[in-house]
C-alpha positions in Angstrom: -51.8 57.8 -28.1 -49.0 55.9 -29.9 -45.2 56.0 -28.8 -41.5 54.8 -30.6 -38.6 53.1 -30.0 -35.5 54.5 -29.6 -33.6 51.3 -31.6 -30.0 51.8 -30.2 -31.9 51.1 -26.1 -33.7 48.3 -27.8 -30.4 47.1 -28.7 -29.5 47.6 -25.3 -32.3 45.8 -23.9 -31.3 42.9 -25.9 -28.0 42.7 -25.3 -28.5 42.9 -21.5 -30.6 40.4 -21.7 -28.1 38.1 -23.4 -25.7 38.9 -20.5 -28.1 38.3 -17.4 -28.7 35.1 -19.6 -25.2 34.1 -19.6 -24.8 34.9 -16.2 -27.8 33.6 -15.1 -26.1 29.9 -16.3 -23.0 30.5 -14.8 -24.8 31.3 -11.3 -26.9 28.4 -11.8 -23.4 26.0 -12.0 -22.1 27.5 -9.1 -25.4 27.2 -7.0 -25.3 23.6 -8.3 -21.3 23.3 -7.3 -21.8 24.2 -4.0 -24.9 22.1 -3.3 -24.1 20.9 0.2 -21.7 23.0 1.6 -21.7 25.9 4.1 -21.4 29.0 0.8 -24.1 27.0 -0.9 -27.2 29.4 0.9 -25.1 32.4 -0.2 -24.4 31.7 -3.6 -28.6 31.3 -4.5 -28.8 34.7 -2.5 -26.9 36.2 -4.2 -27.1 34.9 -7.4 -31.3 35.4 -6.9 -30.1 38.9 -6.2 -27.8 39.2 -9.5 -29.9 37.5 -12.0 -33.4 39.3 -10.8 -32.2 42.9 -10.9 -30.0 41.8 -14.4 -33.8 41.1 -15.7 -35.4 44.1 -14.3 -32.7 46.2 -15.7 -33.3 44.8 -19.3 -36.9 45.6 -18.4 -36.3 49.1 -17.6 -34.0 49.8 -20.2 -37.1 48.8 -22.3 -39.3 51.3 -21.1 -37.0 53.8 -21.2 -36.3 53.0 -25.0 -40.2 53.5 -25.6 -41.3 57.6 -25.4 -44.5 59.1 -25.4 -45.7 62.7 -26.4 -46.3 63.1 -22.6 -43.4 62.9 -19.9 -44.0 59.9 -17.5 -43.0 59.3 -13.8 -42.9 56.0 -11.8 -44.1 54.9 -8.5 -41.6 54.1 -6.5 -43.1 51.4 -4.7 -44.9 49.4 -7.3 -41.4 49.7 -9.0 -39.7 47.7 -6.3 -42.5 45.4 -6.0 -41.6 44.4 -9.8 -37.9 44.2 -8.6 -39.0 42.0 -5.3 -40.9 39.6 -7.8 -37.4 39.7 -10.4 -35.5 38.5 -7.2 -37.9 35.9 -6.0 -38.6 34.0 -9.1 -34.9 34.1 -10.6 -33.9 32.3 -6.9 -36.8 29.9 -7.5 -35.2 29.3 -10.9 -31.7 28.9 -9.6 -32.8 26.4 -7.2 -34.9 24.1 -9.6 -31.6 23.7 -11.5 -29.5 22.5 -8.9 -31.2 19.9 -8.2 -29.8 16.4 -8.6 -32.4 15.7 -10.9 -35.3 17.5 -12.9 -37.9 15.6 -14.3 -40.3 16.6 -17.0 -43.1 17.1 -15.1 -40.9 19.1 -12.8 -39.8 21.0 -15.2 -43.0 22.2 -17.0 -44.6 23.1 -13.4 -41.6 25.3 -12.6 -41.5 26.6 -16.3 -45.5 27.6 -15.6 -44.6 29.2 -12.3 -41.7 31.4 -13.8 -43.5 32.6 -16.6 -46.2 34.0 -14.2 -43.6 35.6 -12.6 -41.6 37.0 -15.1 -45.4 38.2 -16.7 -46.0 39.6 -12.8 -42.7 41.2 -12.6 -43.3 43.2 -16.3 -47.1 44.2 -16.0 -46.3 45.0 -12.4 -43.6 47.3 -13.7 -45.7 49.2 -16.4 -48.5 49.4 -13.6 -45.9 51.5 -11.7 -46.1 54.5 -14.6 -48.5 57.1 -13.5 -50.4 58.0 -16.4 -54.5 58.4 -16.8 -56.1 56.5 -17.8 -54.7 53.5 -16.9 -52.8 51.4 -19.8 -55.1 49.0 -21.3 -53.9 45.6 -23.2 -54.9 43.8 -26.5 -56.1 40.2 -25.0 -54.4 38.4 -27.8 -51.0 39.8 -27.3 -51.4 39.7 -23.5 -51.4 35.7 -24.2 -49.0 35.4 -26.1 -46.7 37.5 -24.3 -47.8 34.9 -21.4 -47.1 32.1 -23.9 -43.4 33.5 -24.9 -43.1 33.5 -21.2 -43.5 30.3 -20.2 -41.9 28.9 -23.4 -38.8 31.0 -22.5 -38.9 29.6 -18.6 -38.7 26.5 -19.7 -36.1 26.6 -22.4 -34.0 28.5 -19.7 -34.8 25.9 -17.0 -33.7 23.0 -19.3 -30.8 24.6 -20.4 -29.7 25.9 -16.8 -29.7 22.3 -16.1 -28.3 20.8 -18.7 -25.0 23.0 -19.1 -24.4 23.7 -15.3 -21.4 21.7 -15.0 -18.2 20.9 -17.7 -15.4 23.7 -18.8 -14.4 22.6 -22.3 -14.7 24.7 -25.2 -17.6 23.3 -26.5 -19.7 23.3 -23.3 -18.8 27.3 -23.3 -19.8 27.6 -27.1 -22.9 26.1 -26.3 -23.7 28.5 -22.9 -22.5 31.5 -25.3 -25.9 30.0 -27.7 -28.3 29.1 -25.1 -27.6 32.7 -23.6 -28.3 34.4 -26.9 -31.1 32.4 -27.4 -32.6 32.9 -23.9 -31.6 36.9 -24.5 -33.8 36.9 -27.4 -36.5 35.0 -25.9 -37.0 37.7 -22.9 -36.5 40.7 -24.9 -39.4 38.8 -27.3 -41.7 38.2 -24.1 -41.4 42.4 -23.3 -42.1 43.6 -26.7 -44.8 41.9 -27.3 -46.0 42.4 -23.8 -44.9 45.8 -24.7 -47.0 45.7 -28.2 -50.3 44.6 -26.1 -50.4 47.9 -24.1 -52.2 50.6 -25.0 -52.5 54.2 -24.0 -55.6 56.3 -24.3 -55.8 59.6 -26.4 -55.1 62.3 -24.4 -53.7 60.7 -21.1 -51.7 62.8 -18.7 -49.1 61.9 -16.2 -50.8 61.9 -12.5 -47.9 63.2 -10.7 -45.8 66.3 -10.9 -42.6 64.9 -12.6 -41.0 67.1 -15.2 -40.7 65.6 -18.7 -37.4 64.1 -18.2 -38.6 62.1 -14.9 -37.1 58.9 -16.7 -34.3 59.5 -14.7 -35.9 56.9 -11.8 -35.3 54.2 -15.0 -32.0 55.4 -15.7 -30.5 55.3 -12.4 -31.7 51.8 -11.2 -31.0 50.3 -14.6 -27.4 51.6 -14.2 -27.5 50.3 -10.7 -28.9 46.7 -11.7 -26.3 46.5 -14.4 -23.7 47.3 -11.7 -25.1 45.0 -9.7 -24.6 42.5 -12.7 -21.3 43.2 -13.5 -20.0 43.1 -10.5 -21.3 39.3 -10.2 -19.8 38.8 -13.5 -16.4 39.6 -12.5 -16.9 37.6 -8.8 -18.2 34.2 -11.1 -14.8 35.0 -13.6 -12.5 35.5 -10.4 -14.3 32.3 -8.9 -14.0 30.6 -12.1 -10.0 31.6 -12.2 -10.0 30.0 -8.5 -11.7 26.6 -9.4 -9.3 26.6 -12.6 -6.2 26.9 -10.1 -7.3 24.8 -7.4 -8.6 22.1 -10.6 -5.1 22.1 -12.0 -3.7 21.9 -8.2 -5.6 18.7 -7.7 -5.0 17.4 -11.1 -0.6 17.7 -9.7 -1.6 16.4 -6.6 -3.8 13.0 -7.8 -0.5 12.9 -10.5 1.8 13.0 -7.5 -0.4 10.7 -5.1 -0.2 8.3 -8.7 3.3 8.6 -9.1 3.9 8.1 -5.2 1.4 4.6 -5.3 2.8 3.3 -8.1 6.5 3.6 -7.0 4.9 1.9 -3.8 4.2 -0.9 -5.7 6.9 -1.3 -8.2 10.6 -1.6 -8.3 12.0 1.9 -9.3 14.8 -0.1 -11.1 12.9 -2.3 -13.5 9.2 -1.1 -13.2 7.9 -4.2 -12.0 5.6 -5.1 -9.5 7.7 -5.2 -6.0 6.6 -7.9 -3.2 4.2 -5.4 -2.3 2.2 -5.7 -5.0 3.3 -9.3 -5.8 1.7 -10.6 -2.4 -1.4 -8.5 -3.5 -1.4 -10.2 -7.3 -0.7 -14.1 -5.2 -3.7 -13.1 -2.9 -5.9 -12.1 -6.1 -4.8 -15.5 -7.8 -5.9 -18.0 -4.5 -9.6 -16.2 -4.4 -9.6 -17.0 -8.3 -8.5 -20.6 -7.8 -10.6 -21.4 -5.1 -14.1 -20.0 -7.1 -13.1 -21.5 -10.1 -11.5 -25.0 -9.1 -8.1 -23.7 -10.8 -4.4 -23.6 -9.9 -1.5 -21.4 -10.5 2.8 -21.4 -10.2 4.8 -19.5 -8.4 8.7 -19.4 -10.3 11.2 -17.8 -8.4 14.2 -16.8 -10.8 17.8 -16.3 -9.7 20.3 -15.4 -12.0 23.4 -17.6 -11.6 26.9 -15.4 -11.4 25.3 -12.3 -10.8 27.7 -10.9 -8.1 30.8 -11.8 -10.0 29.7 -9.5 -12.9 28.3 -7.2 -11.0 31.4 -6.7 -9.4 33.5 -6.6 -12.7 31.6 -4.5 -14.6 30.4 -2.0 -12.4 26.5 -1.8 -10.9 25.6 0.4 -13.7 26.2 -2.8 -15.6 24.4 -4.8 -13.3 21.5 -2.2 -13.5 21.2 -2.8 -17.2 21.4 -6.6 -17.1 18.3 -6.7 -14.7 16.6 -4.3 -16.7 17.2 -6.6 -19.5 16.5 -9.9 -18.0 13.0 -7.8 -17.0 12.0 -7.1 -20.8 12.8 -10.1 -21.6 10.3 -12.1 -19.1 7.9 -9.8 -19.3 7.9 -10.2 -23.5 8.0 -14.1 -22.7 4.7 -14.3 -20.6 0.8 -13.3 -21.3 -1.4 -10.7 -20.0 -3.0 -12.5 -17.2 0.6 -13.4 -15.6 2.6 -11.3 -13.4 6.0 -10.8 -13.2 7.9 -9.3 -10.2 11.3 -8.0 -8.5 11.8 -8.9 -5.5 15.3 -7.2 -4.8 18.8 -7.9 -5.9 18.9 -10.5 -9.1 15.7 -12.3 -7.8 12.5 -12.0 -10.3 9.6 -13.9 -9.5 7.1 -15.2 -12.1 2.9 -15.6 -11.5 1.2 -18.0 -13.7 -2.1 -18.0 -13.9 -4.7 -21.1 -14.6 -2.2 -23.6 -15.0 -3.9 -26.8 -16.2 -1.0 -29.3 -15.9 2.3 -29.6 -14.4 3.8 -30.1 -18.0 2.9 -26.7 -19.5 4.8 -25.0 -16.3 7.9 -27.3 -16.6 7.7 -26.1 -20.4 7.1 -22.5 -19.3 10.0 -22.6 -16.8 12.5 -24.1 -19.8 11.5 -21.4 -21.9 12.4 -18.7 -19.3 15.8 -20.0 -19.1 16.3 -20.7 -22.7 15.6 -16.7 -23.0 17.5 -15.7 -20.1 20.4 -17.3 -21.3 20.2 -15.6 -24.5 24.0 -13.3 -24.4 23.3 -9.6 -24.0 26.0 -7.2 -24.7 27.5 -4.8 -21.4 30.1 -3.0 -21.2 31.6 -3.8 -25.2 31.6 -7.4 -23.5 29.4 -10.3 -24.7 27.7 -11.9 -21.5 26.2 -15.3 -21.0 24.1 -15.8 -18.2 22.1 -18.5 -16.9 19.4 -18.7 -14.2 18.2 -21.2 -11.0 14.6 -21.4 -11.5 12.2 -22.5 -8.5 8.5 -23.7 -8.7 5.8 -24.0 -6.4 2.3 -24.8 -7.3 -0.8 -24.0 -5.7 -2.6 -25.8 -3.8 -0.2 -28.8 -3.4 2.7 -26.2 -2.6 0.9 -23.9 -0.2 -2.1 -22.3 0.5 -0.9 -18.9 1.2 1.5 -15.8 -0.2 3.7 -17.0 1.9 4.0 -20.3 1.6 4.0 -20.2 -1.5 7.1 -18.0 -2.2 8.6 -20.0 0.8 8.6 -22.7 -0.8 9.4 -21.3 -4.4 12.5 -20.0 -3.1 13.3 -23.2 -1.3 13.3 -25.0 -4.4 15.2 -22.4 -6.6 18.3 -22.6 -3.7 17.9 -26.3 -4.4 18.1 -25.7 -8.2 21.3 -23.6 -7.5 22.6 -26.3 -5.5 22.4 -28.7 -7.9 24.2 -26.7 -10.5 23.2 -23.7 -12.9 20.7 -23.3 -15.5 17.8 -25.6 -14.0 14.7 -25.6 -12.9 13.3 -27.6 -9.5 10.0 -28.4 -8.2 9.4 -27.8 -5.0 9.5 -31.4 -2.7 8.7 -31.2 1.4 12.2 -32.2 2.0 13.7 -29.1 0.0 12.7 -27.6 3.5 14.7 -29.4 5.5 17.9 -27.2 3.2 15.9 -23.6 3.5 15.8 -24.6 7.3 19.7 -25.4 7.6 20.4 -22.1 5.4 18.7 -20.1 7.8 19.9 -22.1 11.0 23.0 -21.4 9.6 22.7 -17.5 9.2 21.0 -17.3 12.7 24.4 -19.5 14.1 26.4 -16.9 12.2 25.5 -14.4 14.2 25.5 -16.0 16.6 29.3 -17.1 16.6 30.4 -13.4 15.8 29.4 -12.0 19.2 29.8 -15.8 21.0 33.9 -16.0 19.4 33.7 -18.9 17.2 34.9 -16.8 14.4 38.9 -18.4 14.1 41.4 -17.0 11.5 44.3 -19.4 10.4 47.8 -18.0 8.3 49.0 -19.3 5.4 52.7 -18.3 4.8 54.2 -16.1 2.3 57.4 -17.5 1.3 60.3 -15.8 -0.2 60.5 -17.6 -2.9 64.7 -17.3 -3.4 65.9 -17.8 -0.2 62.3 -20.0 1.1 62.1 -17.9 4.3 58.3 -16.8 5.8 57.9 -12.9 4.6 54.2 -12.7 5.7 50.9 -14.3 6.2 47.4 -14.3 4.6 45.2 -14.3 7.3 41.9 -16.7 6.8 38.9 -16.7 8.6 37.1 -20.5 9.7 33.8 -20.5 12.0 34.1 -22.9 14.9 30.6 -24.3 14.9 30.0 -26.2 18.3 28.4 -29.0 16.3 29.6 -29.0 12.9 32.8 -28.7 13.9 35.6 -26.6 11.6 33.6 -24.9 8.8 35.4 -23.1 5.7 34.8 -19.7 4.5 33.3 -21.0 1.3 30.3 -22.2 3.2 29.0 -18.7 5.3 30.8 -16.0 3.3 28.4 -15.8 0.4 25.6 -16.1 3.4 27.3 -13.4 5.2 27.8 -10.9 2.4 23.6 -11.7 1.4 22.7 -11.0 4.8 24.8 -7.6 5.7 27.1 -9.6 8.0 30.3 -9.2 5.7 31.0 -5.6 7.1 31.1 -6.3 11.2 32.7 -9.7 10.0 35.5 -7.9 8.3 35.9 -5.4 10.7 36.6 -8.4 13.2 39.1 -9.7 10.8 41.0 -6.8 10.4 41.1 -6.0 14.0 42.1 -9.3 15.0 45.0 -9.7 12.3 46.5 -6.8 13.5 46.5 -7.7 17.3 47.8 -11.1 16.0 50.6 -9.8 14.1 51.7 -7.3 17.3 51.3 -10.4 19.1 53.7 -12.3 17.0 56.1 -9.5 17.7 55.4 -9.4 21.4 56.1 -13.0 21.5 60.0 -12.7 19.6 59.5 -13.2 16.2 60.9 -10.3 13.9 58.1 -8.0 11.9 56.0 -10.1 9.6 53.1 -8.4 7.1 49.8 -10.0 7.9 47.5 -9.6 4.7 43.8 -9.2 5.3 41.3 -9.6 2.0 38.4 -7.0 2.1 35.1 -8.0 0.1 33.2 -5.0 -2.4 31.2 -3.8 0.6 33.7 -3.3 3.0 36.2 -1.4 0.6 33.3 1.1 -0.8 32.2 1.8 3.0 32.8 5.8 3.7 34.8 5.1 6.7 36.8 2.2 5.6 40.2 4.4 6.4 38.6 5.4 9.8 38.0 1.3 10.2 41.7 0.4 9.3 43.5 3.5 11.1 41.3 2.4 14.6 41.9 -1.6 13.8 46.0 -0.5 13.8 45.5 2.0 16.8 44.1 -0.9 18.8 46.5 -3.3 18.5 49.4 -0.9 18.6 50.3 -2.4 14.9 52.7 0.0 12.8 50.9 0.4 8.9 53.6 -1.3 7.2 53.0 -4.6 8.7 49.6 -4.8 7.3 48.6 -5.5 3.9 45.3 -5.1 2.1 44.3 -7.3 -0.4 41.9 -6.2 -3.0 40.3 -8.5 -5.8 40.6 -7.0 -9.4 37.5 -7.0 -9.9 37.4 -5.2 -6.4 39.4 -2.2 -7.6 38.2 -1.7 -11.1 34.6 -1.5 -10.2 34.8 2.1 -10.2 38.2 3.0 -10.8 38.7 6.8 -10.3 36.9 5.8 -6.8 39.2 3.1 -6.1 41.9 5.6 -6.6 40.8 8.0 -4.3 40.2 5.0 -1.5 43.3 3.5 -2.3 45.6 6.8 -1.8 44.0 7.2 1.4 45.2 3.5 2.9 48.5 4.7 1.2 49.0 7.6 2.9 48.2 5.9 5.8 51.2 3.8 5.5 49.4 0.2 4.3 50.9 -1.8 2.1 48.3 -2.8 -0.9 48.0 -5.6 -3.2 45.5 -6.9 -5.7 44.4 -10.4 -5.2 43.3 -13.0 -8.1 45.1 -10.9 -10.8 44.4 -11.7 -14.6 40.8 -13.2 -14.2 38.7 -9.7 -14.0 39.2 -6.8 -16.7 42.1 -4.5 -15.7 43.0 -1.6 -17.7 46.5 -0.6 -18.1 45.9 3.1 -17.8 44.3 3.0 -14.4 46.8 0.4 -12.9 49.8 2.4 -13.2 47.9 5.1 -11.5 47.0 3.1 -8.5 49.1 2.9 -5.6 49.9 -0.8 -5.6 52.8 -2.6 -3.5 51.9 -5.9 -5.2 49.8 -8.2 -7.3 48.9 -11.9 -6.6 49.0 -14.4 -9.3 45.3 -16.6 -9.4 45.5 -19.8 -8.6 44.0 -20.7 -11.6 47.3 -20.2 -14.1 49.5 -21.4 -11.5 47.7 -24.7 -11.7 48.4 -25.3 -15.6 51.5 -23.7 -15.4 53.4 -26.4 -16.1 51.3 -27.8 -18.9 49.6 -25.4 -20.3 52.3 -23.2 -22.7 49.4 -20.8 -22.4 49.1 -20.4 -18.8 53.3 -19.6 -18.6 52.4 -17.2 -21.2 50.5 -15.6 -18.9 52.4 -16.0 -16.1 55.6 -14.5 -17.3 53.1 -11.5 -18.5 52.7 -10.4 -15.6 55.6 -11.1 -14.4 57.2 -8.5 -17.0 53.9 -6.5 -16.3 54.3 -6.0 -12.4 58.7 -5.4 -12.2 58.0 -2.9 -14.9 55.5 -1.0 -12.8 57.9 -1.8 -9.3 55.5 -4.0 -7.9 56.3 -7.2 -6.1 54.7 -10.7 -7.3 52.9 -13.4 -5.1 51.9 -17.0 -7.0 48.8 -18.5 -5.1 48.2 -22.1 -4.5 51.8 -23.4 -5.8 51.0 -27.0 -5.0 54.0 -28.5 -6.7 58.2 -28.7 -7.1 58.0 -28.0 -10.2 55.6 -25.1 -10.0 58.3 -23.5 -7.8 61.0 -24.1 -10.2 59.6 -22.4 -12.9 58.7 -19.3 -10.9 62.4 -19.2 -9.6 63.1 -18.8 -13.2 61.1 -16.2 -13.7 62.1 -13.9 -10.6 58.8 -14.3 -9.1 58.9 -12.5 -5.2 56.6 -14.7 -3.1 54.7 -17.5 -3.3 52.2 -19.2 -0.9 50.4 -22.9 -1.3 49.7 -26.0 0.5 53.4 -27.1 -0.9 54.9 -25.3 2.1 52.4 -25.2 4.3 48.2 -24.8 4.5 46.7 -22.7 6.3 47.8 -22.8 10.0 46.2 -21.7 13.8 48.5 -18.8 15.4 50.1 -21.6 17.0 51.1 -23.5 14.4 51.9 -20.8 11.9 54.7 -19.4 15.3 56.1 -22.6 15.4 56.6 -23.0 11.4 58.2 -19.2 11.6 60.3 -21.0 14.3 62.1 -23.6 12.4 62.8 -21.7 9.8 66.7 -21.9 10.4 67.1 -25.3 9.9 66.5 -24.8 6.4 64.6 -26.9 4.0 66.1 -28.7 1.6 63.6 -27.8 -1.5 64.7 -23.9 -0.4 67.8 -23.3 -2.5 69.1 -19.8 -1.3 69.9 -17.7 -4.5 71.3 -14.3 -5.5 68.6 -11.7 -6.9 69.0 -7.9 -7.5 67.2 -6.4 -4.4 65.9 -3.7 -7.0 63.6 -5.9 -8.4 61.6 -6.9 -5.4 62.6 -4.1 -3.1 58.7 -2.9 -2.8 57.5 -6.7 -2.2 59.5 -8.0 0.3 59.2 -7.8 4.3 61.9 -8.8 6.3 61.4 -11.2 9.2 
């Protein structure tokens, strides 16, 4: 008795086969994914589950495309047998191939013992029709049904292994080919097992189904295949998931990157930071000692920084490190580092230095560049550097001594003068030890009181009568004796001691001044200077208005001197900060006029009392045609604005002369009197009525220096 195909369910077949193929990989990477963790046991469950009733559905979809003449019925329990052995054998093939490893040999046993089962599962599925006689087979398709089997197994197994894991397009191209090549090879295995059975002439059906009973073959294929697709759409929602929480760990090992990097380098430059730099120095002594080498340590400061930092602004400053960064970091090689430590300090690594020579050249070379001019702010800027050196092992045998050292020998360097470069020499430490002796005695004598101002007068410089005082700070040290401001200040304003320094300045001016009242002396204005720091703090009019409250000192006695530089650092800023102090009833003047950058436009906007001649073109003034020039600038510049005039460090007659000529308010300069204790600076305020000679009292418009003048 011979039957047909119906060839759209062949079709079928196929295709479902091509789809439990392409599942069947995916299951297999996720059984292989999970290896190890707690969902690992479920996933080969369920996947066994999946995969074996996605290939007995293709089988029954098989028999249900072949018909015979004769209606035939199934036995229900031989039919779940076949779909127990489907199970069993696709989770033995799930768990071969997610294995670690899978060797040949392996692999072939595992291919033989699927390809019995898959023959077991499809014979022990057509055993299940109830027909007589029983279905007989051709031996020599029987084997080679056996053969496809086992050749199919093991292409399966191979490829299951070999395109578990990746996501790329190709990887999927090539799972989309294995599956339609595995599809083709199971639906080959059936229909030739298929073309080895035979049914007698004149068989019958054993039980009493009706002629449609393929409705058993129907219903469970339909049920397999739902089966299937629902694991499908769990492997593409779990796929989704892995994508997400993928890209979710690709942001976070970009932001754990982003977050060690700027641990390591300076956010300003991109450079290594000490952080990194100690790790690099510790790297570079293992190397040395293994291979019997040395290596330099150059600690760069740039010379001036602070100065132009101050004048141009810090986004300047910014850009000029930035620059001076490139430009070391084009002047080195690969193996060397180079580092920021903070502020204008760089520090250079180089690596297998062979002799003392080559880093003396090396160091020459960095300064040569360095002092290269660079363009800021439409201004052409020269800069130098102070260049230290330490070199390992004669130098140090640690990070730390090593940049202890470096450093010593750059301050050395600095000492010495600018644009150089300095070994280091053991007694370089006995200067890093008094630098920071001195810092530690600076605090020191802030909380101890050996912090001292002194007042130099501000003379009228008409009539020659005391209108004021600058108020100076000197540091009492119990040994050294008398110390000037030149000597700590710059320590002070490195080490963050500037701001409760000033804030003791400006609190003890102003109980000075109110003392000077107190003791019968008429009103003076005491002028207090205020560094960068102290005049961009947030509560700098807090400071001043609880410095006055203390000492009881009404606003128009004190004065607040400002550098130009100072002031035109940020100038809308300044503004704002200066119409504050204003408001509060301070008097303000800018100190050192005519050596920073002032623009016109913003002066006449600030609320200025007075502006204070540098020293520097009152020194030429009588020489130098150039320097009067200036003078007498502003001099014109400062009446036509309303703003009072003080000359700083008149040393000579004939320096007064000439700024009596020019209507110049005030004056102030060892020629009448250097600075002076409280003491001394009452009794000079004293004998002011017997008048000095050099003092010739003359006749001025009181319009003209109305706003700079303070009656005594």
């Amino acid at each position: 008795m011979t039957g047909a195909y119906n060839p759209w369910l062949v079709c079928l077949s196929i295709i479902v086969a091509i789809f439990v193929s392409h599942t069947a990989l995916r299951l297999s990477a996720r059984v292989a994914e999970s290896s190890g963790k707690p969902s690992a046991r479920l996933w080969l469950i369920g996947g066994a589950v999946s995969m074996g009733c996605g290939i007995w559905s293709m089988h029954f979809v098989g028999m249900l495309a072949f018909s015979l003449p004769i209606a035939l019925s199934y036995d229900i329990n031989t039919t779940l047998v076949s779909l127990t052995i489907a199970i069993a054998l696709s989770g033995f093939a799930l768990a071969i191939t997610s294995r670690a490893r899978l060797s040949c040999p392996r692999l072939a046993i595992a291919a033989l013992v699927m390809g019995i089962g898959i023959c077991a599962m499809h014979y022990t599925g057509m055993a299940a029709i109830q027909i007589f006689p029983t279905i007989s087979y051709v031996r020599g398709l029987l084997v080679a049904s056996f053969v496809i089997a086992v050749g199919a197994s093991y292409a399966a197994l191979w490829l299951f292994f070999r395109l578990r894991t990746g996501s790329s397009w190709l990887i999927r191209l090539k799972r989309l080919g294995a599956a339609t090549l595995m599809g083709s090879a199971i639906s080959g295995m059936h229909y030739t097992g298929m073309a080895a059975t035979r049914f007698a002439a004149g068989s019958y059906c054993t039980s009493h189904a009706a002629a449609n009973n393929s409705w058993l073959a129907v219903t469970i294929a339909l049920v397999a295949l739902a089966v299937l697709a629902i694991t499908t759409v769990m492997l593409l929602y779990e796929a989704h998931l892995d994508s997400e929480i993928h890209r979710h760990n690709e942001l976070l090992q970009d932001a754990n990157a982003q977050l060690q990097h700027a641990a390591n380098h300076d956010p300003l430059t991109g450079l290594p930071n000490r952080l990194l730099l100690e790790e690099r120095l510790r790297l570079a002594i293992a190397n040395a000692q293994s291979r019997g080498t040395r290596f330099a340590v150059l600690i760069i400061d740039l010379d001036r920084f602070k100065s132009i930092n101050d004048s141009l602004g810090h986004l300047s400053g910014d850009s000029m490190l930035q620059e001076v960064g490139t430009r070391l970091v084009g002047l080195l090689r690969a193996p060397d580092t180079v580092a920021r430590l903070g502020g204008d300090e760089f520090v250079v690594l180089i690596a297998d230095v062979l002799r003392l020579p080559d880093v003396e050249r090396i160091a020459a070379r960095i300064l040569a560049e360095i002092a290269r001019p660079l363009t800021l702010s439409g201004l052409e800027i020269h800069i130098s550097a102070s260049v230290g050196i330490s070199v390992w092992p004669d130098d140090g045998t640690d990070a730390a001594s090593m940049l202890r050292h470096a450093d010593a020998a750059m301050y050395h360097a600095k000492k010495s003068g600018c644009n150089m470069h300095q070994f280091f020499a053991p007694r370089m430490n006995a200067f890093t030890r008094e630098r920071l002796e001195l810092e530690n005695g600076l605090r020191r004598a802030l909380s101890q009181g050996e912090l001292v101002l002194h007042y130099q007068p501000k003379v009228n410089v008409r009539n020659g009568r005391i209108e004021g005082a600058e108020a100076l700070i000197r540091w009492e040290h119990p040994t050294r004796g008398l110390i000037g401001p030149g000597e700590f200040i710059p320590l002070a304003e490195e080490s963050g001691l500037i701001l409760p320094i000033g804030e003791w300045v400006l609190t003890e001016a102003c109980k000075q001044a109110y003392g000077w009242q107190v003791a019968g002396l008429r009103p003076a204005c005491v002028a207090v200077n205020l560094s960068v720091q102290q005049f961009r703090q947030r509560d700098l009019v807090a400071i001043v208005r609880r410095a006055l409250r203390t000492a009881r000192l009404h606003p128009h006695q004190l004065e607040i001197e400002l550098t130009e530089s100072t002031v035109m650092q940020d100038a809308e800023q300044s503004i704002a900060a200066l119409r504050e102090l204003s408001e509060l009833g301070v008097r303000i003047a800018v100190d050192d006029f005519g050596t920073g950058y002032s623009s016109l436009s913003y002066l006449r906007r600030l609320p200025l009392d007075s502006l204070k001649i540098d020293r520097t073109f009152i020194r030429e003034l009588v020489t130098s045609r150039d320097d009067a020039a200036i003078v007498r600038a502003i001099m014109s510049l400062a009446h036509s604005l309303h703003l009072g005039v003080v000359a700083e460090g008149v040393e000579t007659a004939e320096q007064l002369d000439f700024l009596r000529e020019i209507d110049c308010d005030q004056y102030q300069g060892y020629y009448y009197s250097p600075p002076l204790s409280s003491n001394g600076f009452v009794a000079l305020v004293r004998e002011q009525p017997r008048a000095r000679p050099e003092h010739r009292p003359l006749e001025f418009p009181d319009t003209l220096v109305a706003r700079a003048l303070q009656v005594v």
